[in-house]
PDB file of N, CA, C and O in Angstrom:
ATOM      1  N   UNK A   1       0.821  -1.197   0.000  1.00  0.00           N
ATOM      2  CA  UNK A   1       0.000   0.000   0.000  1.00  0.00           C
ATOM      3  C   UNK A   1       0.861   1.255   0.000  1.00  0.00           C
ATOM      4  O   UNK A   1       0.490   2.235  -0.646  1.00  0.00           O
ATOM      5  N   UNK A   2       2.215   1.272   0.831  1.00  0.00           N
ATOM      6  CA  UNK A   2       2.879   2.515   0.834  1.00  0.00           C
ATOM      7  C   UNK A   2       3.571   2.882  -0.522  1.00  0.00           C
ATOM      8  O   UNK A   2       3.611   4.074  -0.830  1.00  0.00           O
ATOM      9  N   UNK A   3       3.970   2.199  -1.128  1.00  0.00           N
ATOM     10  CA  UNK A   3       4.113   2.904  -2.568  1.00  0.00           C
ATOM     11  C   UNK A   3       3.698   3.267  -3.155  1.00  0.00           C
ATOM     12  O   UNK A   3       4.128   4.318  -3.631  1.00  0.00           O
ATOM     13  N   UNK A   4       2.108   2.494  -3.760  1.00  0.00           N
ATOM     14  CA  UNK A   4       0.820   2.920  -4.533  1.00  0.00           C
ATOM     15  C   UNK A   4       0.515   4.140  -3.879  1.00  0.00           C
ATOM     16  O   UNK A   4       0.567   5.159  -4.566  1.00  0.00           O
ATOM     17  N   UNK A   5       0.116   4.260  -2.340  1.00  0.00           N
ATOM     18  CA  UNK A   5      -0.265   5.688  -1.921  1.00  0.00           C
ATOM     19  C   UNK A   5       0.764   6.832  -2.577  1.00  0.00           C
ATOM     20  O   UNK A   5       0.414   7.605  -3.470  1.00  0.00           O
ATOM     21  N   UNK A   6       2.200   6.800  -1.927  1.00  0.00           N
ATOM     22  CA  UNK A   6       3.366   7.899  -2.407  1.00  0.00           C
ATOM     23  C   UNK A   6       3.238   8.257  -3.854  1.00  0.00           C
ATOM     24  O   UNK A   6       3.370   9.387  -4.325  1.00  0.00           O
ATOM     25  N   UNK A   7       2.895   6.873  -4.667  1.00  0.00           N
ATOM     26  CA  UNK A   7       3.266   7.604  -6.220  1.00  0.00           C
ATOM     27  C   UNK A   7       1.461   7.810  -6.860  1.00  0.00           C
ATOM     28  O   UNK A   7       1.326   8.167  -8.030  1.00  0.00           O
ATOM     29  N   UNK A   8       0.242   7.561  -6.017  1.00  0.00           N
ATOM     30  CA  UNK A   8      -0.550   8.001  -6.506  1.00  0.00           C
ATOM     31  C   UNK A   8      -1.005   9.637  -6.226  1.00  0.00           C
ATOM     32  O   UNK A   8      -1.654  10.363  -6.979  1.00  0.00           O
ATOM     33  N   UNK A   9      -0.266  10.052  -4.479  1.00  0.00           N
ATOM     34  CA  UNK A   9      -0.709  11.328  -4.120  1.00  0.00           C
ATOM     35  C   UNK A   9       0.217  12.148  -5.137  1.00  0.00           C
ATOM     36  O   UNK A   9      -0.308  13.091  -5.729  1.00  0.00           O
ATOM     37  N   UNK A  10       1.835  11.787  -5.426  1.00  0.00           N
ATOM     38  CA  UNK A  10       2.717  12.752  -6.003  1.00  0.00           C
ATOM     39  C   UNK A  10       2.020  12.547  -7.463  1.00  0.00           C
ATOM     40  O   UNK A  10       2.767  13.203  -8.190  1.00  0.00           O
ATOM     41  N   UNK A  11       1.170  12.088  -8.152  1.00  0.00           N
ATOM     42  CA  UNK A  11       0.890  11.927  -9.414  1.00  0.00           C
ATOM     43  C   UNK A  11      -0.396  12.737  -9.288  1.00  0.00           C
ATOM     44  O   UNK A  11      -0.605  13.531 -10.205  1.00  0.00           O
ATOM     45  N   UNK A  12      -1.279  12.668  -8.319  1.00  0.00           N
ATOM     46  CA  UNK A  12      -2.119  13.967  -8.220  1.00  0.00           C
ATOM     47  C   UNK A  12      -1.654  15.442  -8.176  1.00  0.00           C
ATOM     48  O   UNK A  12      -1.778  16.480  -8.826  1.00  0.00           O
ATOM     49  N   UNK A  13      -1.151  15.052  -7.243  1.00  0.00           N
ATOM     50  CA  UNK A  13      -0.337  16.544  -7.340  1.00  0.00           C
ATOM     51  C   UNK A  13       0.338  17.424  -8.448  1.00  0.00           C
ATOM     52  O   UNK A  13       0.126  18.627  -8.597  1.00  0.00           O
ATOM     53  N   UNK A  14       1.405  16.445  -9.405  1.00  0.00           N
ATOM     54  CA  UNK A  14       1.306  16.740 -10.572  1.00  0.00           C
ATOM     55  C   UNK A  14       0.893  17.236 -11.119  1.00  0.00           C
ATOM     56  O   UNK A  14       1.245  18.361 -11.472  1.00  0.00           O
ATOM     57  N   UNK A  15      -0.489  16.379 -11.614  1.00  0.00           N
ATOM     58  CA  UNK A  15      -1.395  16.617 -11.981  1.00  0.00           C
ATOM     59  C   UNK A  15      -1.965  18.028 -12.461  1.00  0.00           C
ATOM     60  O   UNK A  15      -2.096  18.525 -13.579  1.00  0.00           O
ATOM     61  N   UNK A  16      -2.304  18.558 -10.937  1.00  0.00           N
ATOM     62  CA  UNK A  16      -2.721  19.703 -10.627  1.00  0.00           C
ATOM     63  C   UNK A  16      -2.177  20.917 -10.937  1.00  0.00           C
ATOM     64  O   UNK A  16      -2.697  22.019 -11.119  1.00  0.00           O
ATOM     65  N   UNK A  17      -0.333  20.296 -10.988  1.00  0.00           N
ATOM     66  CA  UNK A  17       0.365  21.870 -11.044  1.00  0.00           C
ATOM     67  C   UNK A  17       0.239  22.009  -9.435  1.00  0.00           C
ATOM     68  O   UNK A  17      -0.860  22.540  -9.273  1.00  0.00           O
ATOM     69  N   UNK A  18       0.585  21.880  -8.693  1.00  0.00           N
ATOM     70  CA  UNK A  18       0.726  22.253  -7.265  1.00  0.00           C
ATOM     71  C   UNK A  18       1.832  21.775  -7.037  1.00  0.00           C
ATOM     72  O   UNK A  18       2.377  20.839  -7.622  1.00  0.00           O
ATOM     73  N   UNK A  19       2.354  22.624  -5.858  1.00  0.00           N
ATOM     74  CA  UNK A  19       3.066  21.966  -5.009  1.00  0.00           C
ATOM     75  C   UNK A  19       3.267  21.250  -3.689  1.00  0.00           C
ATOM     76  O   UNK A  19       2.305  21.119  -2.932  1.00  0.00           O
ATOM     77  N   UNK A  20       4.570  20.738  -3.344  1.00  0.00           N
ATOM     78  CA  UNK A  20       3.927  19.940  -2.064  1.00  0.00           C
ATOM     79  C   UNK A  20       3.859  21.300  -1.151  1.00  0.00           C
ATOM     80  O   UNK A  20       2.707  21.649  -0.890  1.00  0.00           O
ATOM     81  N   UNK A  21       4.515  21.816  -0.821  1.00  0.00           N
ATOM     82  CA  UNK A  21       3.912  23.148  -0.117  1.00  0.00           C
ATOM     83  C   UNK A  21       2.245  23.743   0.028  1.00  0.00           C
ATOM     84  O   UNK A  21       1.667  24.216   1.006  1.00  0.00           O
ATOM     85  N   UNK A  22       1.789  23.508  -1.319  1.00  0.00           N
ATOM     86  CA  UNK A  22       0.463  24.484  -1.357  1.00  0.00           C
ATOM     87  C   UNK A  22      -0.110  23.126  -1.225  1.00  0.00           C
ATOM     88  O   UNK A  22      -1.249  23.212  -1.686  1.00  0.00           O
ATOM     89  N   UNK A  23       0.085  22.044  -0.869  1.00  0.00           N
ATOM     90  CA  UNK A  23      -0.850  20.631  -1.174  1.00  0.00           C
ATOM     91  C   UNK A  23      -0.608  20.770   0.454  1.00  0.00           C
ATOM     92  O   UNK A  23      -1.644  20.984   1.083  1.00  0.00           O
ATOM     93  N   UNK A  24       0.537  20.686   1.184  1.00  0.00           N
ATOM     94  CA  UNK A  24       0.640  20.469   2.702  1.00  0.00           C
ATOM     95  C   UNK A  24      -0.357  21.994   3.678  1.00  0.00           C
ATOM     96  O   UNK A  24      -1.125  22.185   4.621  1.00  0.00           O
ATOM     97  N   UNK A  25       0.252  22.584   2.785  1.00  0.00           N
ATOM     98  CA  UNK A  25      -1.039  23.816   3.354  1.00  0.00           C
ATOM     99  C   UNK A  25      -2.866  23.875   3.347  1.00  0.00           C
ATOM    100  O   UNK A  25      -3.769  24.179   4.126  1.00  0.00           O
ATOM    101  N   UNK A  26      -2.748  23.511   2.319  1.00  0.00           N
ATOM    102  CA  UNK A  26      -4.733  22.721   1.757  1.00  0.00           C
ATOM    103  C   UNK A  26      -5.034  21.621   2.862  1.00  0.00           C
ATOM    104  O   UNK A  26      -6.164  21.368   3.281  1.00  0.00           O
ATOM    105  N   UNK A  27      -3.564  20.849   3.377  1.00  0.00           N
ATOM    106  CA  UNK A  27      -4.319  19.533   4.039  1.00  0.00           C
ATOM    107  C   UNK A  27      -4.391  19.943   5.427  1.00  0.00           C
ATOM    108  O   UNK A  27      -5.256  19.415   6.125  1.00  0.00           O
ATOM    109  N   UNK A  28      -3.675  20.736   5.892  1.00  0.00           N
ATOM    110  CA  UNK A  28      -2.839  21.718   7.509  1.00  0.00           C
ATOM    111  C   UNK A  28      -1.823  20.837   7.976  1.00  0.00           C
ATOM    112  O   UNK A  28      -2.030  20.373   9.097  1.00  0.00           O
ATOM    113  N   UNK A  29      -1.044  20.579   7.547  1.00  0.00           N
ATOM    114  CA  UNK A  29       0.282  20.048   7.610  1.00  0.00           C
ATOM    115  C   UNK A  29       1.413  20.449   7.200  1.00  0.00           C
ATOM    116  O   UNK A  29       1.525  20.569   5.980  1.00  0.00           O
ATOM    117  N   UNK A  30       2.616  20.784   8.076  1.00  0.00           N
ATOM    118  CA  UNK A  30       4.201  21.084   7.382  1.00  0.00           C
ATOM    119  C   UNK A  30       4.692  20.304   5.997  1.00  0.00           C
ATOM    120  O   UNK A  30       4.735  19.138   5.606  1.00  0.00           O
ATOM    121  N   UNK A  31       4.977  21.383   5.571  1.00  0.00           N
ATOM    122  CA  UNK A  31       5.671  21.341   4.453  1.00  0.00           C
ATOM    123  C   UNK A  31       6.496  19.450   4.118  1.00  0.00           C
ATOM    124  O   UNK A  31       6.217  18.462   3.438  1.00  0.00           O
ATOM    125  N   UNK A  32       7.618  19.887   5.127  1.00  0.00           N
ATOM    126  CA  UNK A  32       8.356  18.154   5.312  1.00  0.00           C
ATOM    127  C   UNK A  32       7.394  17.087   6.398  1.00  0.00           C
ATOM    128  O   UNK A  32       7.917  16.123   6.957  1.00  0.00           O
ATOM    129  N   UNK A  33       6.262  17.368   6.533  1.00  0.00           N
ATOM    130  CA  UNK A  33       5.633  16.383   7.101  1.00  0.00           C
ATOM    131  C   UNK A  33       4.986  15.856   5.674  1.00  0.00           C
ATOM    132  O   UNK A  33       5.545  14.809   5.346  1.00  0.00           O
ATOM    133  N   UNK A  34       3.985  16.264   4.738  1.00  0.00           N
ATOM    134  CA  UNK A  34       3.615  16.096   3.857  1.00  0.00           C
ATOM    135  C   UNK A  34       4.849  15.558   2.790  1.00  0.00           C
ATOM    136  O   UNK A  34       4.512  14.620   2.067  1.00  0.00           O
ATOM    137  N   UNK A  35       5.952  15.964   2.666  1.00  0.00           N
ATOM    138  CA  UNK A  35       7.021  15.546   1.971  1.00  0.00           C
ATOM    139  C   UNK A  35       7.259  14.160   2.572  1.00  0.00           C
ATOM    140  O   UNK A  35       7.710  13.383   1.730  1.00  0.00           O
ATOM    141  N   UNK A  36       7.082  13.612   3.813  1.00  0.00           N
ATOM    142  CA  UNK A  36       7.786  12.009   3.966  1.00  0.00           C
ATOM    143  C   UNK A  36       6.548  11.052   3.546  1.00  0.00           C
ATOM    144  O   UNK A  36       6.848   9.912   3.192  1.00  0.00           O
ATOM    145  N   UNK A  37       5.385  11.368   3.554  1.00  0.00           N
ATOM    146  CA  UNK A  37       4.253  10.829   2.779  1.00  0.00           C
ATOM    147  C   UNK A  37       4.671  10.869   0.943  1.00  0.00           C
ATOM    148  O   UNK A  37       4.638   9.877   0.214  1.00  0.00           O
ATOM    149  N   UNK A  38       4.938  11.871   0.635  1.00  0.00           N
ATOM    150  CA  UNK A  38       5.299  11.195  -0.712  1.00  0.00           C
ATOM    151  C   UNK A  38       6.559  10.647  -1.217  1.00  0.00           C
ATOM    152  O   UNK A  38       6.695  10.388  -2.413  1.00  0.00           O
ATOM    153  N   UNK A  39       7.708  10.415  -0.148  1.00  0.00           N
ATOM    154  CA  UNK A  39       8.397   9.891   0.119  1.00  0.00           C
ATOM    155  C   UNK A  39       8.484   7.866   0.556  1.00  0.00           C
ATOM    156  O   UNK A  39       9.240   6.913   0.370  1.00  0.00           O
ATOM    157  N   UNK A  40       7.310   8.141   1.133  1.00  0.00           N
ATOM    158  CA  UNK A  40       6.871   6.754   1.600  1.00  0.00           C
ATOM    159  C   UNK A  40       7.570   6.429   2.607  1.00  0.00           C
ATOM    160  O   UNK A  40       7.972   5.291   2.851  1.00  0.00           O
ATOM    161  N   UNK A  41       7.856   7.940   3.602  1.00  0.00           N
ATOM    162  CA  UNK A  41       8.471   7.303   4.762  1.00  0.00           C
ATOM    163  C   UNK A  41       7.498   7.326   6.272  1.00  0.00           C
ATOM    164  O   UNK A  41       7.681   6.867   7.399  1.00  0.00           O
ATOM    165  N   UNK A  42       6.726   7.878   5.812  1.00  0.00           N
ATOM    166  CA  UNK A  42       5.628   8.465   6.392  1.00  0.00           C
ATOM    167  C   UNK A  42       4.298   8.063   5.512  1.00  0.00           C
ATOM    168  O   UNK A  42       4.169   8.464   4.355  1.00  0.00           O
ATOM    169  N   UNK A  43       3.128   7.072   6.291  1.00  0.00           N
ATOM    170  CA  UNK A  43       1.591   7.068   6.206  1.00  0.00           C
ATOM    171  C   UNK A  43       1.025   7.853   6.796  1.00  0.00           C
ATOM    172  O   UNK A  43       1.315   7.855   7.993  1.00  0.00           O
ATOM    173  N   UNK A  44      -0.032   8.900   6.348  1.00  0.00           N
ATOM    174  CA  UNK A  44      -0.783  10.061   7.168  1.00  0.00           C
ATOM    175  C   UNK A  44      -1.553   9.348   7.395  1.00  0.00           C
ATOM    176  O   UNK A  44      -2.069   8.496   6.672  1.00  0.00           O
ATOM    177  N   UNK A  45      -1.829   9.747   9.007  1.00  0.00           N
ATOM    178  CA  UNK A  45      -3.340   9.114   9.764  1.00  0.00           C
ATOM    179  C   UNK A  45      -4.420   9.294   8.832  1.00  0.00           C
ATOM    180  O   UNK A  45      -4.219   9.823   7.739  1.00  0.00           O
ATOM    181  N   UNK A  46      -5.871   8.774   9.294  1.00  0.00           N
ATOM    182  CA  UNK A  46      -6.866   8.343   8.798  1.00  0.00           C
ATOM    183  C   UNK A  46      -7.300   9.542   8.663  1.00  0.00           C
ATOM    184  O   UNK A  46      -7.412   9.665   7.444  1.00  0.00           O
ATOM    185  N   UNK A  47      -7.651  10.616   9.202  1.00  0.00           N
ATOM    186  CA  UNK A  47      -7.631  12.171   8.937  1.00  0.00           C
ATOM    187  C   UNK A  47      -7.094  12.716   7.971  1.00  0.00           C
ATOM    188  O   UNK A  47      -7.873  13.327   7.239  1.00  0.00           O
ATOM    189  N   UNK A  48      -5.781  12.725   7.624  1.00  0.00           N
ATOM    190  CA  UNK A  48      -4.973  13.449   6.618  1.00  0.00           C
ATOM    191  C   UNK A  48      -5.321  12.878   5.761  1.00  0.00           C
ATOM    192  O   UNK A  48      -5.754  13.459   4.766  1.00  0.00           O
ATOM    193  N   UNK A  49      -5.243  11.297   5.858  1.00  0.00           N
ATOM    194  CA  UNK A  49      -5.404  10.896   4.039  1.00  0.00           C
ATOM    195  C   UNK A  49      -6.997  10.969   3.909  1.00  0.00           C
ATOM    196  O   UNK A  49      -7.182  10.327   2.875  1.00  0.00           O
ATOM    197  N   UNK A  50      -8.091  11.328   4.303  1.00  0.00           N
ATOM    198  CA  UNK A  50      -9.506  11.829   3.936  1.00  0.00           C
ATOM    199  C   UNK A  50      -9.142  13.017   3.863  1.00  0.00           C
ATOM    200  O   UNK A  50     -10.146  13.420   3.277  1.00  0.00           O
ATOM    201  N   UNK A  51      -8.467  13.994   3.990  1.00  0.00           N
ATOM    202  CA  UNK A  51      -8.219  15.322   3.610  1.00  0.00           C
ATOM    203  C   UNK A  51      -7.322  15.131   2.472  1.00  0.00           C
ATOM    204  O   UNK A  51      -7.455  16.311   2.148  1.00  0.00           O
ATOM    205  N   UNK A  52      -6.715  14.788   1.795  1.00  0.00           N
ATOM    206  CA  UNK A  52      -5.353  14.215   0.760  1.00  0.00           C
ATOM    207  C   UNK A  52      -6.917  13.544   0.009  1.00  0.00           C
ATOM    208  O   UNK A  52      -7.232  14.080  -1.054  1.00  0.00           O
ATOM    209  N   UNK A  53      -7.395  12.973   0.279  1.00  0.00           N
ATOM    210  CA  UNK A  53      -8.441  12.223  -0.703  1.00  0.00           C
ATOM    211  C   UNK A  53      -9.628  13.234  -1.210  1.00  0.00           C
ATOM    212  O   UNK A  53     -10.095  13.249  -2.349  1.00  0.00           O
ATOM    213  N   UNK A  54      -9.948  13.928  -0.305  1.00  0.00           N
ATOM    214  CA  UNK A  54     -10.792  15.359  -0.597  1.00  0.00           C
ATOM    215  C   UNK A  54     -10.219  16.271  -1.624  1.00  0.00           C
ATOM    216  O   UNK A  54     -10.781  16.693  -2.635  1.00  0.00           O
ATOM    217  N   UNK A  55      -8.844  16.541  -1.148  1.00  0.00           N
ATOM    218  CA  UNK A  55      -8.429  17.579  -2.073  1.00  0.00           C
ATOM    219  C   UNK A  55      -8.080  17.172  -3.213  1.00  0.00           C
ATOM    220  O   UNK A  55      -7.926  18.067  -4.043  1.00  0.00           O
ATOM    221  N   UNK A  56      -7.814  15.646  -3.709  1.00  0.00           N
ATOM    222  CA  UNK A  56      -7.453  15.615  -4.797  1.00  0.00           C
ATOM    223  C   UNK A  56      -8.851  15.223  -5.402  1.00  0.00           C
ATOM    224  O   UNK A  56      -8.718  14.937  -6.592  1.00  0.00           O
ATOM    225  N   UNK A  57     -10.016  15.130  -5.007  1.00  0.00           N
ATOM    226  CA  UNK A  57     -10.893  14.537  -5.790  1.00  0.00           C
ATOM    227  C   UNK A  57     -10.748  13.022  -5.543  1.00  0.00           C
ATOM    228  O   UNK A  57     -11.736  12.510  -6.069  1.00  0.00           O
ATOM    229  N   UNK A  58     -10.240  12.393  -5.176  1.00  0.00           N
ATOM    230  CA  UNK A  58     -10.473  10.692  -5.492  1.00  0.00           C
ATOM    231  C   UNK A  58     -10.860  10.085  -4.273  1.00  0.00           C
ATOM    232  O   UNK A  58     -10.637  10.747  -3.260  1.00  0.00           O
ATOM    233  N   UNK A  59     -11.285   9.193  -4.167  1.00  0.00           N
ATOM    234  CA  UNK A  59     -11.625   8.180  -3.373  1.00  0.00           C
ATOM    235  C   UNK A  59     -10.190   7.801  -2.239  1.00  0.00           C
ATOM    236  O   UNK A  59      -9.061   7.889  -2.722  1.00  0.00           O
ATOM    237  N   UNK A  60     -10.306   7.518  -1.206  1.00  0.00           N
ATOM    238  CA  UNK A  60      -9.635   6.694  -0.810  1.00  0.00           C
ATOM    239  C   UNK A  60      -8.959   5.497  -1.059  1.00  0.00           C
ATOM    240  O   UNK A  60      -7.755   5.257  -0.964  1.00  0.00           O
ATOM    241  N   UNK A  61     -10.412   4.370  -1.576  1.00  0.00           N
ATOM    242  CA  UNK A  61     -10.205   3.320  -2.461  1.00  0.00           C
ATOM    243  C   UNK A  61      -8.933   3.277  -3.744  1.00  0.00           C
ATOM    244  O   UNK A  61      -8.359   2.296  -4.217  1.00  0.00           O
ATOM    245  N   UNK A  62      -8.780   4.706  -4.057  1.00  0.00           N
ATOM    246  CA  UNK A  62      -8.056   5.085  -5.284  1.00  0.00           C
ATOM    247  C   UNK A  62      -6.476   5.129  -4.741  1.00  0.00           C
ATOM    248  O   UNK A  62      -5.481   4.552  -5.178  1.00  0.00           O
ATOM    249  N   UNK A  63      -6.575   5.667  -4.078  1.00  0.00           N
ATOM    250  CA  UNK A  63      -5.416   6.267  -2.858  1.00  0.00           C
ATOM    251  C   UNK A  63      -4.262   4.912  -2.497  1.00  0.00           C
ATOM    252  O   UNK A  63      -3.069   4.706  -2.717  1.00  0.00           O
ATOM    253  N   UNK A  64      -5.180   4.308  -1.951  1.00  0.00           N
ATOM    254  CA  UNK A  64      -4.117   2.882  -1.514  1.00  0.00           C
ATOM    255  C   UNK A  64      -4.314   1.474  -2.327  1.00  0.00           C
ATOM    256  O   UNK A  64      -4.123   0.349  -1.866  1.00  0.00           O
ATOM    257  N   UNK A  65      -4.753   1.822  -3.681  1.00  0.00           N
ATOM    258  CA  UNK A  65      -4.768   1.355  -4.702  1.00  0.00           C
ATOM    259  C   UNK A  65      -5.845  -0.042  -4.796  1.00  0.00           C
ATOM    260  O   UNK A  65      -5.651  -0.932  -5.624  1.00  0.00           O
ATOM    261  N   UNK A  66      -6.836  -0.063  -3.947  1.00  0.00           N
ATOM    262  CA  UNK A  66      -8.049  -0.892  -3.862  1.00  0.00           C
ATOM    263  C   UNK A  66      -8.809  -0.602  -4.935  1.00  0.00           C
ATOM    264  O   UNK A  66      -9.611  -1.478  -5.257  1.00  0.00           O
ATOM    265  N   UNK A  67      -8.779   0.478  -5.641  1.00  0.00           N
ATOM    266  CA  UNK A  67      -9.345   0.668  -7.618  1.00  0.00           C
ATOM    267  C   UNK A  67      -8.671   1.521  -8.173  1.00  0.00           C
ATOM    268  O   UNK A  67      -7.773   2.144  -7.607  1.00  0.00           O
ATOM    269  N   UNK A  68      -9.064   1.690  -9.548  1.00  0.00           N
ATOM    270  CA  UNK A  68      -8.067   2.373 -10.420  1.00  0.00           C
ATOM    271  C   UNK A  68      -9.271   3.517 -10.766  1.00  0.00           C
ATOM    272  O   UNK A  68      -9.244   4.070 -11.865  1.00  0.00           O
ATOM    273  N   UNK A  69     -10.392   3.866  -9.724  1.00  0.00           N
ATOM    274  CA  UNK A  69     -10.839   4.571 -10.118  1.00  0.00           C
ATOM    275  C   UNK A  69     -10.938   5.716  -9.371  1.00  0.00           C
ATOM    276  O   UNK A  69     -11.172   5.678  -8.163  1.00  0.00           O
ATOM    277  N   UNK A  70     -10.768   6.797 -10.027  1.00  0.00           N
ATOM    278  CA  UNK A  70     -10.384   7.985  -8.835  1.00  0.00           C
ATOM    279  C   UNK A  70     -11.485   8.303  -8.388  1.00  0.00           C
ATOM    280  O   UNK A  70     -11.569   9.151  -7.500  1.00  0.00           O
TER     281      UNK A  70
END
């Protein structure tokens, strides 16, 4: 699950044109706290990643790779 999460949030993000800065600010989290999540050194609690799943639009399900549907 920790890889699929890291390279599906940094591929949203992408996405978007954002950065992890303005993505860690949207979720209320430091800058390098949000950076070891897409790192995969760091899983955000059940809170952050429903906020990380909010802001990008997708599902959770999508998130830790249980579908390929966002």
């Amino acid at each position: 699950m920790e890889n699929i999460f890291k390279d599906r949030i940094r591929a949203l993000r992408q996405e978007r044109g954002e950065t992890q800065a303005q993505v860690a600010a949207a979720i209320g989290v430091a800058e390098s706290h949000y950076q070891r999540f897409e790192r995969g050194a760091n899983l955000p609690n059940l809170e952050n990643a429903w906020k990380l799943a909010d802001h990008f639009g997708a599902s959770m399900d999508y998130l830790v790779g249980r579908s390929d549907q966002r």
